[in-house]
LUMZAVO-735772 format. One record per residue (C-alpha): residue in one letter; y negated, z negated, x negated. Coordinates in steps of 0.05 Angstrom, whole numbers, padded with zeros to 5 digits, always signed. Layout:
BEGIN
AYZX ...
***
This chain:
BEGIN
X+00000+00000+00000 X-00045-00019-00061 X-00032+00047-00092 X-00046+00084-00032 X-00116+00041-00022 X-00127+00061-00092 X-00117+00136-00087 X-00165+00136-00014 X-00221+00090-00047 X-00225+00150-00107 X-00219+00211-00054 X-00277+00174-00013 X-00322+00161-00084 X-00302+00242-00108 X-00321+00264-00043 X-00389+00225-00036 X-00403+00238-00107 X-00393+00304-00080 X-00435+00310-00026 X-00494+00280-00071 X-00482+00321-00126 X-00495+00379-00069 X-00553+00346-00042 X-00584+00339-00115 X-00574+00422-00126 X-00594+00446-00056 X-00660+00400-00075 X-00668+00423-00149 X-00670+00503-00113 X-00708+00483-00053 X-00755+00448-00104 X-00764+00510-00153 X-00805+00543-00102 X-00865+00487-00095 X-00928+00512-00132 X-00963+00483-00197 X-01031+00488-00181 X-01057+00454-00244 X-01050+00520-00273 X-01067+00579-00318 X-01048+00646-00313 X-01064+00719-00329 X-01059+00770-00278 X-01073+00842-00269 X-01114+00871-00217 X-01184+00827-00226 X-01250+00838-00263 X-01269+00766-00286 X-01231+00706-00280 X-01212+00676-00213 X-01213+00596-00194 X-01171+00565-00140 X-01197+00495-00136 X-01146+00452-00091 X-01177+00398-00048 X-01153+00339-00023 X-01127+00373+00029 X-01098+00426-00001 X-01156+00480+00018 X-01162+00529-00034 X-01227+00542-00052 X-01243+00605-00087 X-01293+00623-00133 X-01300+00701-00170 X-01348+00737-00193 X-01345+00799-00139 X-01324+00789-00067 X-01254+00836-00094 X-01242+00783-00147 X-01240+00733-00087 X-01200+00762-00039 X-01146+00779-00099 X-01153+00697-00105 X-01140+00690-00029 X-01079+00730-00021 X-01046+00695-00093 X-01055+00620-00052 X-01035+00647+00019 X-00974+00669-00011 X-00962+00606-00063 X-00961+00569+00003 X-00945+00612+00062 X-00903+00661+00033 X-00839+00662+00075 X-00879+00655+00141 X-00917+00722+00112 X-00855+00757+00107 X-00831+00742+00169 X-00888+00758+00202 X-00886+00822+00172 X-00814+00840+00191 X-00829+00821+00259 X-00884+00875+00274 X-00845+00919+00233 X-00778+00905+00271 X-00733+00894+00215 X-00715+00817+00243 X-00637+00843+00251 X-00637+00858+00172 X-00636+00779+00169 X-00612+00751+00227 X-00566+00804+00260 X-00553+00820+00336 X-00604+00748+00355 X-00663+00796+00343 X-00632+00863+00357 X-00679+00858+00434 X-00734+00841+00389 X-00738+00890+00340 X-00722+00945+00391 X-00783+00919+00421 X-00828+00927+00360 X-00805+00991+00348 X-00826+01016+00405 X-00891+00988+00407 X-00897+01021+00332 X-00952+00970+00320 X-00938+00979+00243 X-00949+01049+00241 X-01010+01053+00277 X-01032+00999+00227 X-01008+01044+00172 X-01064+01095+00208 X-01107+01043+00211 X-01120+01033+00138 X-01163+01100+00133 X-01209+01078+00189 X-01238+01015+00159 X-01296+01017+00126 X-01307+01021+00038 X-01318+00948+00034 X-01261+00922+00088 X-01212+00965+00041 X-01222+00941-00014 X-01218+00870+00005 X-01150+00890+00035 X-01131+00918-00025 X-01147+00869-00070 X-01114+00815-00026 X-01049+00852-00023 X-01060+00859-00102 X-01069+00775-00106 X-01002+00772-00064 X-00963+00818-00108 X-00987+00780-00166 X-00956+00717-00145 X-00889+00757-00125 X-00890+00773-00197 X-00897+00706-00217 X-00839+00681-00177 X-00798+00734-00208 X-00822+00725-00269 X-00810+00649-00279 X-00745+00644-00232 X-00787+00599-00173 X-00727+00588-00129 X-00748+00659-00092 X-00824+00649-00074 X-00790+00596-00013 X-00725+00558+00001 X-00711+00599+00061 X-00701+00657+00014 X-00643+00628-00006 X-00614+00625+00061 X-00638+00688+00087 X-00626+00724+00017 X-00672+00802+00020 X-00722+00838-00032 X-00793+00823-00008 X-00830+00888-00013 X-00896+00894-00043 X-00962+00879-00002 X-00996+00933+00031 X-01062+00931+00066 X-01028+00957+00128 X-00987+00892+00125 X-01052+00853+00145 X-01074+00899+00203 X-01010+00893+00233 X-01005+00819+00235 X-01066+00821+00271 X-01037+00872+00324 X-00981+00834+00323 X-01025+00770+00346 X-01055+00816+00392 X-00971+00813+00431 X-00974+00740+00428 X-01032+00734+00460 X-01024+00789+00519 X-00996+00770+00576 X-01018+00833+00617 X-00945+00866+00624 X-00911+00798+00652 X-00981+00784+00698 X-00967+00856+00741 X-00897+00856+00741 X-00892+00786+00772 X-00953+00800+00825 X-00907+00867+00844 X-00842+00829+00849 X-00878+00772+00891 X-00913+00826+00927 X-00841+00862+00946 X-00825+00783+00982 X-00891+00768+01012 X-00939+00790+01059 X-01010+00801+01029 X-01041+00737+01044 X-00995+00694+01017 X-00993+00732+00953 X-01062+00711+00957 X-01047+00643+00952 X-00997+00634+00906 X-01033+00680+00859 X-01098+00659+00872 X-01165+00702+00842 X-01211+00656+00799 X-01260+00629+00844 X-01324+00674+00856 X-01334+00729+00890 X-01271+00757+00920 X-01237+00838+00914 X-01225+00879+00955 X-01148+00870+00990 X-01103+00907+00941 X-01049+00954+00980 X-00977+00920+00973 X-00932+00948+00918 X-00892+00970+00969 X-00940+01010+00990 X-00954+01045+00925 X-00877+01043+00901 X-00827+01079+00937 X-00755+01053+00938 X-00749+00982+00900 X-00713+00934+00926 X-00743+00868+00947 X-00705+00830+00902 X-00685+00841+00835 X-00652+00797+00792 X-00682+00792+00713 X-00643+00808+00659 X-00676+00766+00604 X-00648+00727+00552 X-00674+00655+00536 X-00731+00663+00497 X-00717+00663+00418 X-00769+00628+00379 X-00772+00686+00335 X-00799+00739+00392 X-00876+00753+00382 X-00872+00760+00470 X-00909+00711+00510 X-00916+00700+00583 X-00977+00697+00626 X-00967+00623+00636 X-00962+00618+00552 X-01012+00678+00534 X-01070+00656+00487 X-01120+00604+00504 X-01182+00567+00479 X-01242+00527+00479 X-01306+00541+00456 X-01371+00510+00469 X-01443+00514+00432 X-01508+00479+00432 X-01583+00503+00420 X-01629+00470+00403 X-01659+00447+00454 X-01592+00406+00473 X-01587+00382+00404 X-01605+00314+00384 X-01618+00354+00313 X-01657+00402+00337 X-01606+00447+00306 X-01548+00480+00330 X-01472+00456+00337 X-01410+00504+00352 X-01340+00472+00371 X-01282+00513+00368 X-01206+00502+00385 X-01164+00567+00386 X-01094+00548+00424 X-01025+00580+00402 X-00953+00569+00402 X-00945+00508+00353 X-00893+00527+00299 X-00883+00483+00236 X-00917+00502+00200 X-00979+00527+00236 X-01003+00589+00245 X-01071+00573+00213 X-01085+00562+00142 X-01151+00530+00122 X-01199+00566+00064 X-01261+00571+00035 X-01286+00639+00000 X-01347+00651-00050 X-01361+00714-00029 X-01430+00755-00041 X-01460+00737+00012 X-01441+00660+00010 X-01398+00612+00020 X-01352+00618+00077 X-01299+00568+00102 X-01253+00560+00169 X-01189+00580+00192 X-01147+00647+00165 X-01076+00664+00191 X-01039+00678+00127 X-01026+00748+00109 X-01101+00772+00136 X-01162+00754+00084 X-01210+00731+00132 X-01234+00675+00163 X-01224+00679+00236 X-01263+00612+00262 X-01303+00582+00213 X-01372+00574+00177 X-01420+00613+00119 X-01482+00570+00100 X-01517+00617+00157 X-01472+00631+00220 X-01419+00595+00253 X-01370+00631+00302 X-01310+00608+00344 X-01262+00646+00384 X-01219+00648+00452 X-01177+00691+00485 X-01221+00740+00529 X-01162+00758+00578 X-01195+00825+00582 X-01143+00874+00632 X-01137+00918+00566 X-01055+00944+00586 X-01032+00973+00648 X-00955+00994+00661 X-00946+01058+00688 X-00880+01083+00726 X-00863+01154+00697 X-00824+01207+00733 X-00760+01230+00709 X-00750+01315+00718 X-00685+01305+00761 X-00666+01381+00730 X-00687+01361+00660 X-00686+01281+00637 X-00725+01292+00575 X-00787+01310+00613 X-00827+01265+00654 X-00880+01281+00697 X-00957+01292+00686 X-01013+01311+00727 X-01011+01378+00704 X-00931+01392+00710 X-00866+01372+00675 X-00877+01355+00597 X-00830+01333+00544 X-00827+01261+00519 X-00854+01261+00449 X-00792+01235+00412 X-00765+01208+00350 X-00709+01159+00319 X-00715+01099+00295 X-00657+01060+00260 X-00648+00993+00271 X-00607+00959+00208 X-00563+00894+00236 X-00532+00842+00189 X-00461+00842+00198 X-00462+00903+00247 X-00461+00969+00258 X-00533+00994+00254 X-00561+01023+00317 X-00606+01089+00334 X-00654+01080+00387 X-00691+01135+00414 X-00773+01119+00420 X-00801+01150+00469 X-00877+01156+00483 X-00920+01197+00541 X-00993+01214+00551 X-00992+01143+00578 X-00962+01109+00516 X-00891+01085+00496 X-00839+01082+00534 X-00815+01003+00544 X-00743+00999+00574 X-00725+00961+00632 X-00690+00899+00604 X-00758+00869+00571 X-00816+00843+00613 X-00760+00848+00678 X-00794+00914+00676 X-00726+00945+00719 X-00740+00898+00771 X-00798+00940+00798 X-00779+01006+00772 X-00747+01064+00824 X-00691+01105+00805 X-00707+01165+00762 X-00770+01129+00732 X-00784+01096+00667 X-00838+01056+00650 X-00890+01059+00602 X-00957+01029+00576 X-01024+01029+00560 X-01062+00981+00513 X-01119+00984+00472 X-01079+00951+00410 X-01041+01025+00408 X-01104+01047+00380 X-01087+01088+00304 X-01159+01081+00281 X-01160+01000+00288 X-01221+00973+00259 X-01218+00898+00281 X-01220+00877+00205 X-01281+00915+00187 X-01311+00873+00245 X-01277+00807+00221 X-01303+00825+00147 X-01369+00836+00189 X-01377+00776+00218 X-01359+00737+00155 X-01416+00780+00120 X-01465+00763+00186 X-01533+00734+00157 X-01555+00715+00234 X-01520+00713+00307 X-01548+00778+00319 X-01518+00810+00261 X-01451+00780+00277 X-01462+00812+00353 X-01469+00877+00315 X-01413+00867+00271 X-01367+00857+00329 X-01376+00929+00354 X-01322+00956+00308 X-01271+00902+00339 X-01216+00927+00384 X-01165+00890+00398 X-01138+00831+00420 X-01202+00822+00464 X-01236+00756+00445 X-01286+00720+00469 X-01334+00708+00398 X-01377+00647+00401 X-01442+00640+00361 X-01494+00601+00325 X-01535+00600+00270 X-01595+00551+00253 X-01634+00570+00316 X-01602+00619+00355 X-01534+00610+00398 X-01489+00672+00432 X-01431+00689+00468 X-01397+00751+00458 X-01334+00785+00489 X-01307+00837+00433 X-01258+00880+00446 X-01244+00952+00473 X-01254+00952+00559 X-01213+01005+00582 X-01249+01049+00635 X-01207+01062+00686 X-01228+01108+00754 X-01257+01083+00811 X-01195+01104+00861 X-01148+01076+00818 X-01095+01043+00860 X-01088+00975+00842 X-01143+00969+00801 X-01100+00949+00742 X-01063+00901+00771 X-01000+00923+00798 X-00953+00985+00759 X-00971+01050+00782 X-00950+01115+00778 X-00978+01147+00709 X-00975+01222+00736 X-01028+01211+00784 X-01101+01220+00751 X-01132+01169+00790 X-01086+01114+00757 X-01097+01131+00687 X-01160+01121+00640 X-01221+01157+00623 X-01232+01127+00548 X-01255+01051+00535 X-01329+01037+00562 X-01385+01031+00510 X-01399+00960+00473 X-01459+00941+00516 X-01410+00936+00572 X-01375+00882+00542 X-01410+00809+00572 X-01456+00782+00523 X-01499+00708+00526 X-01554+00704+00485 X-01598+00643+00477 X-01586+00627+00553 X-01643+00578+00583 X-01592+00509+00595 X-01585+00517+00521 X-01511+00510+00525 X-01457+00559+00520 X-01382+00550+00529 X-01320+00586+00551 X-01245+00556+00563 X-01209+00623+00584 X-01246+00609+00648 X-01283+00669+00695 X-01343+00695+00649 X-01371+00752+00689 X-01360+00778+00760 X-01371+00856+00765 X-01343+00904+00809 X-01285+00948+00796 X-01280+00981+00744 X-01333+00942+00700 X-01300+00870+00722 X-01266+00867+00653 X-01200+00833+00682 X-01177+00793+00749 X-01132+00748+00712 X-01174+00699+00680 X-01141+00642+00643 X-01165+00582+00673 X-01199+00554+00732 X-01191+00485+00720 X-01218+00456+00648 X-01281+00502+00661 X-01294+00442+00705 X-01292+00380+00661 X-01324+00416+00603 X-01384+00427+00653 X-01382+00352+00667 X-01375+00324+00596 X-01438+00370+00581 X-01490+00366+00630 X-01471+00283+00631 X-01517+00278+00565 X-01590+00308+00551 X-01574+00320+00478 X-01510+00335+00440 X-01483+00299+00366 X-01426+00325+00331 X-01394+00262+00359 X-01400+00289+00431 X-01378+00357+00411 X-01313+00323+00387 X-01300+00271+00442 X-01306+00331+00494 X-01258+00375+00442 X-01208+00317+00449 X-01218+00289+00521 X-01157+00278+00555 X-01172+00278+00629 X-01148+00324+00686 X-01196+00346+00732 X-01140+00368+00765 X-01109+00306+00775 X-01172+00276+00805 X-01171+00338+00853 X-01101+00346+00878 X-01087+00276+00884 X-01129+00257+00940 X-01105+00320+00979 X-01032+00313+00961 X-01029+00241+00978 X-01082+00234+01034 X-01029+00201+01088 X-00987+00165+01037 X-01034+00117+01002 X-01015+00046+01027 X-00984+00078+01091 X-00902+00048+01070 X-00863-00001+01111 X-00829-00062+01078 X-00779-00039+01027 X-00717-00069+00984 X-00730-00071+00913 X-00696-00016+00874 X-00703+00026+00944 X-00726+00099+00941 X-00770+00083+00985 X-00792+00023+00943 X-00805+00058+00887 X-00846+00106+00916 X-00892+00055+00943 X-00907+00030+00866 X-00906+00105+00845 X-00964+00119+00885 X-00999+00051+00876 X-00999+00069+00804 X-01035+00140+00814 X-01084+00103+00877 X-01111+00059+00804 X-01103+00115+00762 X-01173+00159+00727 X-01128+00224+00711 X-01135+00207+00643 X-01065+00240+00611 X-01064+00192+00557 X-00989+00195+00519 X-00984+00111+00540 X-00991+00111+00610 X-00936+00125+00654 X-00971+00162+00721 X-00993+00220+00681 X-00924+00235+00678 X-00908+00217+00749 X-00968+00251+00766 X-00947+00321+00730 X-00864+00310+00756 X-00895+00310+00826 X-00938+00364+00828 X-00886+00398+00795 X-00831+00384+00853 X-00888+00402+00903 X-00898+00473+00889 X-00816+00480+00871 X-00810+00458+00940 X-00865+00493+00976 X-00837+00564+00942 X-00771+00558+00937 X-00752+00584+01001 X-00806+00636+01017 X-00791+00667+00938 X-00712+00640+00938 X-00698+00656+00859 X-00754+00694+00839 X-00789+00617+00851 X-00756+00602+00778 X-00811+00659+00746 X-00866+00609+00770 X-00853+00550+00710 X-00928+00523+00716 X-00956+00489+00764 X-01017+00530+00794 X-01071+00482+00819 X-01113+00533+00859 X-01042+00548+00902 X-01034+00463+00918 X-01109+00457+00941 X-01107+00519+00991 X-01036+00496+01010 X-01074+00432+01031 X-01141+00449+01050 X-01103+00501+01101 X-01134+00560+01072 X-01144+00626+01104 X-01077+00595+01127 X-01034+00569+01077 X-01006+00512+01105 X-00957+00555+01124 X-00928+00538+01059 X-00907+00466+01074 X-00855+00495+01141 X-00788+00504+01110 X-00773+00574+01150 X-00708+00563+01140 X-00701+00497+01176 X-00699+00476+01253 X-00752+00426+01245 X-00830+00442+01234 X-00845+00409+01169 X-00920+00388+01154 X-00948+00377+01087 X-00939+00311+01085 X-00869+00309+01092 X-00865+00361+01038 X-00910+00310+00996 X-00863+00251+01010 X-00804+00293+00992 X-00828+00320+00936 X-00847+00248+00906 X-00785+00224+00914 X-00750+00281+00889 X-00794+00275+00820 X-00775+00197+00822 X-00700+00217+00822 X-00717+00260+00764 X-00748+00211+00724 X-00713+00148+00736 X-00643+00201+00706 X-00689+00228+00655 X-00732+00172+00626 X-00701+00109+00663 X-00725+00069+00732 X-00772+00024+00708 X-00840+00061+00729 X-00885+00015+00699 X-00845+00023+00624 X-00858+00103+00621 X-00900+00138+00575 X-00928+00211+00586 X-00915+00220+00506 X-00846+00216+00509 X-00839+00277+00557 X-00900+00310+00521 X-00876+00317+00448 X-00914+00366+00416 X-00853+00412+00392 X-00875+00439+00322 X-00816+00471+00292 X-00790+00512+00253 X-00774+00587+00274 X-00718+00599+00239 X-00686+00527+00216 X-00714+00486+00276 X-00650+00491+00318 X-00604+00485+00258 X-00569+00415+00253 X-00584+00375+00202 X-00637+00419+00178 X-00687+00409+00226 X-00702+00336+00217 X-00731+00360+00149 X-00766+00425+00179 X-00793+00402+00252 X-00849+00369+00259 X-00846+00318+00341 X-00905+00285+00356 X-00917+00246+00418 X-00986+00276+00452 X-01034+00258+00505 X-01066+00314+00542 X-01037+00356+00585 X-01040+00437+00625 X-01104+00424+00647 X-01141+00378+00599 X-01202+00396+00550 X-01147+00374+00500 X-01096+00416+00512 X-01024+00417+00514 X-00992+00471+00555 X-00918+00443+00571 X-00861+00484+00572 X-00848+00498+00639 X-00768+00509+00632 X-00694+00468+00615 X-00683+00402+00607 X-00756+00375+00578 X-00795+00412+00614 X-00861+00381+00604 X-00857+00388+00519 X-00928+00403+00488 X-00907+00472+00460 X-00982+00507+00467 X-01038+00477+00441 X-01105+00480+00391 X-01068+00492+00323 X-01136+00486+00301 X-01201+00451+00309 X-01267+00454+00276 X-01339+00423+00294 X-01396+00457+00263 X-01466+00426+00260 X-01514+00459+00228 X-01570+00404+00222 X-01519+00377+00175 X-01468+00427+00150 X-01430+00387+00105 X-01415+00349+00167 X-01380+00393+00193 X-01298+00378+00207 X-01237+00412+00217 X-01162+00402+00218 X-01099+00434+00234 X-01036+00413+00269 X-00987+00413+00202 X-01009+00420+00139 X-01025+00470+00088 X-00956+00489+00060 X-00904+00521+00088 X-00851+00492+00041 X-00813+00425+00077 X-00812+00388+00010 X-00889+00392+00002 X-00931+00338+00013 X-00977+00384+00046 X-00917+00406+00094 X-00945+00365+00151 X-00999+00313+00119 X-01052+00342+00169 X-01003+00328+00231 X-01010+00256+00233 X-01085+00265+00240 X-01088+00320+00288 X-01053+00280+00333 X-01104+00220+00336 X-01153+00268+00345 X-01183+00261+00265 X-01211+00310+00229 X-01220+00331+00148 X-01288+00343+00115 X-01310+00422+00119 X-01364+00428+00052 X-01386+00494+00013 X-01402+00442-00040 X-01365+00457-00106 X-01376+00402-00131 X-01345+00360-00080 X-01286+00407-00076 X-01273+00386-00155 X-01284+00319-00148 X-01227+00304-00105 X-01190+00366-00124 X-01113+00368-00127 X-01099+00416-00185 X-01146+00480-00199 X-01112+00550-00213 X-01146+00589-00264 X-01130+00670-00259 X-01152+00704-00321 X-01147+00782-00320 X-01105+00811-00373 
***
């Protein structure tokens, strides 16, 4: 027995020995790859020597003597820190996913591919101006010099996931930075998913109701669109999707997930200063790490500092000495889907206003790891490519002997958004930022503007002009051979709204209703929010003067107006209304579920339990108002809509109609549907989170959810690469976190302001910004996630142009020395 103790004891030592000895090499590999930035090197490709000087915080800031020199130094740090999310960013918009991680992204890259977004960025290149070039150039230069270095000294591959996901990296091209920025311009459009789902809701509905349950922003309302129906011969009423779960990987977003924002400026008439201050918080899907990167350039013109998005040059939200600028999503209508008809004698032709024409065709191949390759054919019209029907649930409103098709101003070959982005960097004033913005195309943003005296708001981006007759005005598919549905050219930049030093002395936007214009100059229907426009308006006309310090406690205020206005409708015959009831009763616990919202602001703060009672109600309420009017197509609607609960409940234009079951004997009124609802979210939670009501916290059902693309479902690996962080806020909150919507947790904080920066220019070294991770992209780094911790209580990091101070603290300066 001794013996075989013995023998055990030394397999179970060998064995852990083992595994450490493992552990030890994987680190030594995964190590290789973190950058020495005490450091000095000689490159080729710059004039004069180059200095990377490494704050605190890990924000490069780069000094050169010509604006070249600078942009070589920007590329060489993006890509010491951000190199494998470059690459992958890359591959995506080039569709060449499946090389790495075989048939998972085969729907993906067949996507891309049809899109072509990298060629057109290849065509692209030509069309920017002398200077925009060669700052392209000479960034793609600075990354390819740092590719040699990792080759040249063995630095575990550039990244550790290189060693996992094992390919050449090919060299840097300045079409590789346009088409991450078209590729953004995917994430953030949410056009194709908005008309199909108003068509397939319009195919189970009667006009009115479509109305309600997707509402118009409030304002002046539209004419009544025809149903698709109407316009669509022979589709079925009901289609089922064909999706797969959604891969972390795909670039596709959603309307309810499309690109959001705040942004919000003061004169200075409304400054305590008597200066100006800009606020800016772009919202994205939160990855680990984050899809910003923090910089500061030296360029000719100044010093420049804000956010970049690694693998582009520029700084996208930021500051010079001069101008500061901020963007949000515009939700301009720039893409309409078009339903082309098949020649039944001839399938290769589709039909035009003028007569049968043939597809313009070629073939793409697709390479898959561990598969047979596959040969897709792309097909594009006069329209633009040809989508198929198993993305966007595009066969789900498409009639036999039709393909679809779209149209989007990001197809455009002669792309200048960069020139503008250079532009704007370059600007002097807010006027000559407005000017710069003329070259920008696409995706449509909403630029906001100061300098010392002077504030702006401008929508950039190319408006399509479509005709007066057309159909649906954009918002429903329609069929592309009729010349009434397609468009005349983009309108001229004046067109695009514009606020310039606007009397209130305040300007702000949070993807809410800017502008309301008739057809065709209305620049889009679907309008991002209708709900945070209203506390922002609040927090700012409740003080005479603005500080930096109210610019940030409005950036990172937590309550829901639309708690405060749905409540009292929801739960007008409820409040105190309950009988006697047994502890641990359903109907007990609904009385102290609704005597906790009855004391409750609507503040959605992560430590309070009725914000998430609050949001699993509302949630129940519209599942059960829907779900047997829309049957399964009520699973498409994953976010509660706010403006569909208040004219549910203020009877709008009819819409209590909503709270009858139809298919049940009894008349149901809204306040059974209310009571039922509530205790149908206090079922969920007391399975989900346990019974106690009074022990819940909103934070642990709003995690923010930063992981990893790649690693962040992999066991074992991801509690190194993922990044949870309990979060207040909430859908509808100045600070927000858009949840999920879908599975299990549905209410994770997987949207939100990946960056934020304050800008004051009475004081500009005041200024503050922060991201959600941290600089690196490498999960040994301390700089992996060191900014996390702070973004979530709402802190911020120092944003200076002074060198000085940038040295002082600094973390390890790069010298670059041309050979």
């Amino acid at each position: 027995m001794a013996f075989i103790f013995r023998w055990l004891m030394r397999i179970s030592s060998a064995l852990v020995l083992l595994a450490v000895a493992l552990f030890l090499l994987a680190y030594y590999f995964a190590s290789r790859s973190l950058p020495e930035f005490n450091a000095e090197t000689t490159v080729a490709g710059i004039s004069a020597p180059v200095e990377i000087v490494r704050d605190n915080s890990n924000v490069p800031h780069i000094f050169g003597d010509t604006d070249a020199d600078v942009f070589f130094g920007m590329g060489y740090a993006h890509a010491q820190d951000r190199l494998w999310q470059m690459t992958l960013l890359r591959r995506t918009v080039q569709g060449r996913l499946s090389e790495l991680f075989g048939e998972r992204t085969v729907k993906i890259d067949t996507l891309l591919r049809r899109f072509d977004l990298y060629n057109l960025a290849v065509s692209s290149v030509d069309a920017q101006d002398a200077e925009t070039r060669a700052a392209l150039e000479a960034y793609a230069a600075g990354v390819n010099a740092w590719l040699g270095e990792v080759n040249k000294g063995a630095l575990g591959r550039g990244a550790p996931e290189m060693w996992l996901f094992n390919h050449p990296i090919a060299p840097w091209q300045p079409a590789d930075s346009i088409a991450i920025i078209k590729l953004m311009a995917l994430d953030l459009n949410g056009q194709i998913s908005a008309e199909v789902l108003r068509a397939r809701t319009s195919l189970m509905l009667p006009a009115d109701r479509v109305q309600d349950i997707l509402p118009d922003a409030p304002g002046e309302g539209i004419a009544a669109l025809p149903q698709y129906a109407e316009l669509v011969r022979d589709v079925p009423k009901y289609a089922a999707n064909t999706r797969q779960p959604d891969d972390p990987l795909s670039p596709v977003s959603s309307f309810a997930l499309a690109g959001a924002s705040n942004a919000f400026v003061a004169g200075p008439t409304r400054s305590a200063t008597g200066s100006t201050i800009l606020a800016n918080d772009p919202h994205l899907k939160l990855t680990a790490p984050s899809v910003w990167y923090l910089a500061r350039l030296e360029i000719e013109t100044g010093g420049v500092i804000g956010a970049t998005i690694p693998g582009v040059p520029f700084i996208l939200s930021g500051r010079s000495s001069n101008v500061g600028w901020g963007i949000t999503s515009a939700y301009v209508d720039d893409l309409d889907v078009y339903l082309e008809e098949l020649n039944p004698d001839n399938p290769n032709q589709y039909r035009t206003p003028s007569g049968w024409k043939d597809f313009e065709r070629r073939e793409s191949i697709v390479a898959i790891k561990d598969a047979p390759a596959l040969t897709i054919d792309l097909l594009w019209t006069e329209n633009g490519p040809v989508l198929p029907p198993d993305q966007y649930d595009l066969g789900t409103i498409r009639p036999a002997l039709h393909v679809t098709s779209v149209n989007w101003t990001a197809l455009d070959p002669a792309d200048t958004s960069l020139s503008a982005a250079y532009g704007i960097m370059k600007a002097r004033n807010v006027q000559g930022a407005i000017t710069a913005a003329e070259d920008y195309v696409a995706p449509a943003m909403n630029l906001m503007l100061a300098d010392r005296n002077s504030i702006a708001m401008q929508t950039m981006g190319a408006l399509p002009e479509r005709d007066v007759n057309h159909q649906s005005k954009g918002r429903l598919p329609t069929y592309g051979y009729l010349a009434e549905n397609r468009w005349k050219g983009v309108f001229p930049y004046d067109i695009n709204p514009r606020y310039l030093d606007p009397e209130g002395g305040i300007i702000g936007n949070t993807n809410n209703k800017t502008i309301d214009r008739e057809f065709p100059y209305h620049v889009t229907y679907d309008w991002g929010d209708t709900q945070r426009i209203n506390r922002w308006r609040r927090l700012m006309q409740s003080r005479e003067v603005h500080t930096r310090e109210s610019f940030i406690e409005a950036q990172l205020d937590t309550v829901s107006f639309t708690a405060r206005a749905l409540l009292p409708l929801i739960g007008a015959d409820l409040w105190f209304t309950g009988e006697a009831a047994a502890e641990g009763s359903i109907e007990r616990k609904r009385q102290d579920a609704l005597e906790l919202l009855a004391e409750w602001n609507g503040e959605m703060n992560e430590h309070q339990p009725e914000p998430l009672i609050y949001a699993a109600w509302v949630r129940e309420l519209q599942d059960r108002l829907i779900r047997d009017d829309l049957g399964p197509l009520a699973d498409e609607f994953t976010h509660v809509e706010p403006l569909f609960i208040e004219r549910v409940y203020r009877d709008i234009s009819g819409a209590s109609a909503w709270c009858d079951v139809v298919q049940s004997a009894p008349q149901e009124t809204c306040t059974d549907i209310a009571r039922a609802a509530l205790d149908d979210a206090i079922v969920w939670i007391s399975e989900t989170y346990g019974p106690d009501l009074q022990s819940l916290r909103w934070g642990d059902a709003h995690m923010a959810t930063q992981d990893h693309t790649v690693l962040g479902t992999t066991r074992v690996l991801n509690w190194f690469v993922n990044i949870r962080q309990s979060t207040s806020g909430g859908d509808n909150t100045m600070m927000r976190g858009r949840t999920k919507g879908t599975g299990a947790q549905p209410f994770q904080n997987v949207h939100a302001a990946g960056y934020r920066g304050v800008y004051d220019f009475a004081d500009p070294d005041s200024s503050v910004f922060i991201i959600s991770t941290g600089q690196s992209g490498h999960p040994l780094s301390r700089y992996y996630d060191d900014q996390g911790e702070l973004w979530r209580r709402g802190e911020y990091i120092p944003m200076s142009l002074d060198p000085a101070l940038a040295r002082a603290a600094a973390v390890g300066i790069t010298h670059l020395l041309p050979e």
